[in-house]
C-alpha positions as MATLAB code, in Angstrom:
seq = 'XXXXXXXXXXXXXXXXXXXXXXXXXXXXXXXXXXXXXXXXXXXXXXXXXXXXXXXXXXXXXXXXXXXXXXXXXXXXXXXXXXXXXXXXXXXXXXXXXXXXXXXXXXXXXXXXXXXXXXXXXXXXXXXXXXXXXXXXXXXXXXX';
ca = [
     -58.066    4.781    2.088;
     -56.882    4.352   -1.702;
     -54.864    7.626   -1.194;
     -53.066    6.494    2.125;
     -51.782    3.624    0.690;
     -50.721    5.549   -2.648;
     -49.046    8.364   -0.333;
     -46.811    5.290    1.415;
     -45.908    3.441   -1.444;
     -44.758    6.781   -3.095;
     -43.045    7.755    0.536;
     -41.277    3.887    0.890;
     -39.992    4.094   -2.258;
     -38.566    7.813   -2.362;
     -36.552    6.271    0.912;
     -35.483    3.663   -0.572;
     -34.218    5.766   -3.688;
     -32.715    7.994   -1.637;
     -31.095    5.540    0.601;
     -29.137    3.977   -2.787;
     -28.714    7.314   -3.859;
     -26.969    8.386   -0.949;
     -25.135    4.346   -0.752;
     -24.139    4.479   -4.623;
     -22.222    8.032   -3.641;
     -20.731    7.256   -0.625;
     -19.727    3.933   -2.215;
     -18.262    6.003   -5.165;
     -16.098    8.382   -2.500;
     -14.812    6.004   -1.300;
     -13.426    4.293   -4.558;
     -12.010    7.716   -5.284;
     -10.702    7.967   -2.319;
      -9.239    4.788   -2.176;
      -7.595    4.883   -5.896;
      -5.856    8.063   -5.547;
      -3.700    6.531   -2.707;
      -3.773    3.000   -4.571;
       0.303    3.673   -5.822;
       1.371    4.170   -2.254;
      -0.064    0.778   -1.430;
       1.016   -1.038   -4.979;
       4.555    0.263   -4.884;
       4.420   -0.740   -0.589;
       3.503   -3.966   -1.314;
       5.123   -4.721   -4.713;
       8.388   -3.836   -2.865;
       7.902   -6.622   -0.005;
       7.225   -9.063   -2.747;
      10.367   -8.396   -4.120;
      12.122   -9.231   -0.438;
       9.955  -12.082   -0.307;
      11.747  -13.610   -3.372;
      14.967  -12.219   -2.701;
      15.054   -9.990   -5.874;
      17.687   -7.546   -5.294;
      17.295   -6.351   -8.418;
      13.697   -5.897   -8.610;
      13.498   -5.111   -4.922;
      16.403   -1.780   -5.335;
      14.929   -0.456   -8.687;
      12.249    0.332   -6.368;
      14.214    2.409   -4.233;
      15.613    5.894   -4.212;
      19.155    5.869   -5.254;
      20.254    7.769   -1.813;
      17.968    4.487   -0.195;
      19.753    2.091   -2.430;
      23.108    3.512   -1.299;
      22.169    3.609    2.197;
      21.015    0.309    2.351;
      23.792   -0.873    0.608;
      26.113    0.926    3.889;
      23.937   -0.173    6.372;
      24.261   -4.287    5.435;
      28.126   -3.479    4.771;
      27.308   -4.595    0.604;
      29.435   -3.709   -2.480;
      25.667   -2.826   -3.912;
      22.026   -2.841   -2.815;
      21.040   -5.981   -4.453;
      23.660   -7.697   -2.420;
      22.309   -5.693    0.712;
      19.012   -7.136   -0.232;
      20.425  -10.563   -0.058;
      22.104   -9.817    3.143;
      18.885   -9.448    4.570;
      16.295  -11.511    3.554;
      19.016  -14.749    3.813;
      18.046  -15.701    7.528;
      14.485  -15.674    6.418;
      12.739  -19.529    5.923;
      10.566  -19.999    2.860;
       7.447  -19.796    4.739;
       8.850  -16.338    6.550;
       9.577  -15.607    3.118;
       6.166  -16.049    2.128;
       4.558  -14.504    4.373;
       6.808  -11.217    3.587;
       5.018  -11.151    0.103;
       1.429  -10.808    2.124;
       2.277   -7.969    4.853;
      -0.077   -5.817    5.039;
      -0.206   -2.284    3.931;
      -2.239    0.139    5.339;
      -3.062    3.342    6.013;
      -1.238    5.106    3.200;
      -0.897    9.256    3.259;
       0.778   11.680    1.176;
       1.504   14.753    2.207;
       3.116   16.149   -1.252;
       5.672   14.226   -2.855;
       6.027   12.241    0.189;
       4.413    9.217    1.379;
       4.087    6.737    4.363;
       2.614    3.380    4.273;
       2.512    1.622    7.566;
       3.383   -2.285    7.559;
       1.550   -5.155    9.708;
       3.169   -7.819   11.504;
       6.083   -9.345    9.131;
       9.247  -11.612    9.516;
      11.841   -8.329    8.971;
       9.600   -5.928   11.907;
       9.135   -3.308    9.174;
       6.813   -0.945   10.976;
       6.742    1.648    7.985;
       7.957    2.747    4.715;
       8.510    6.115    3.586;
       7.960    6.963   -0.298;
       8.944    9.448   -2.222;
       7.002   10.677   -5.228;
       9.839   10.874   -8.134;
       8.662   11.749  -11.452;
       5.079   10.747  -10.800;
       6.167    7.182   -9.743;
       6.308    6.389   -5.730;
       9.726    4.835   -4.567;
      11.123    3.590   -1.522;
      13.481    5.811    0.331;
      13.220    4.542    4.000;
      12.510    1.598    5.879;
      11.698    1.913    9.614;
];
């Protein structure tokens, strides 16, 4: 009977082992995973915090130039930090607030470009496209 109990301690413990073996790698996947498409998300969501406190400035140096020029058309601005402040001025301070906590999710690359989609927010951003300039991801379209 000594034996038995030996063999299922020994047997318990090798599952256990191998269950935080197997837990500790998948964990550590994931956190790879998860940091290589960590910039999408950062420059995503740094971007809407610049909307959120209307700073044009901020807010277009984190745009492609053919996005800042483009946005700048679309809101009928001499310059995209005006464009920005066409845009956000409608918004209330709480809308505004909750601008700087959208969600950003599911972000892909698929070579230098990326996509970040966009939960529920005052401006009905859906997604942003990124592109990857220089090693740095920038904004080049709104949807």
């Amino acid at each position: 009977m000594a034996s038995t109990g030996v063999s299922r301690r020994w047997i318990q413990g090798t599952v256990i082992l191998t269950v935080a073996l197997v837990t500790a790698f998948g964990v550590g996947l994931y956190m790879l995973l998860r940091d290589s498409l960590d910039p999408l998300e950062e420059s995503a969501s740094s971007y809407l915090g610049h909307l959120g406190r209307e700073d044009g400035q901020a807010a277009c140096s984190a745009m492609t130039r053919t996005a800042q020029a483009e946005f700048a058309a679309t809101y009928r601005a001499k310059d995209c930090p005006a464009a920005i402040q066409v845009m956000t001025e409608f918004l209330t301070p709480a809308e505004k607030s909750e601008l700087t906590e959208t969600d950003t999710r599911y972000p892909k690359a698929s070579g230098l470009i990326g996509y970040v989609d966009l939960g529920s927010n005052p401006l009905n951003l859906s997604q942003m496209v990124l592109k990857d300039v220089d090693g740095a991801w920038y904004i080049d379209e709104l949807r």
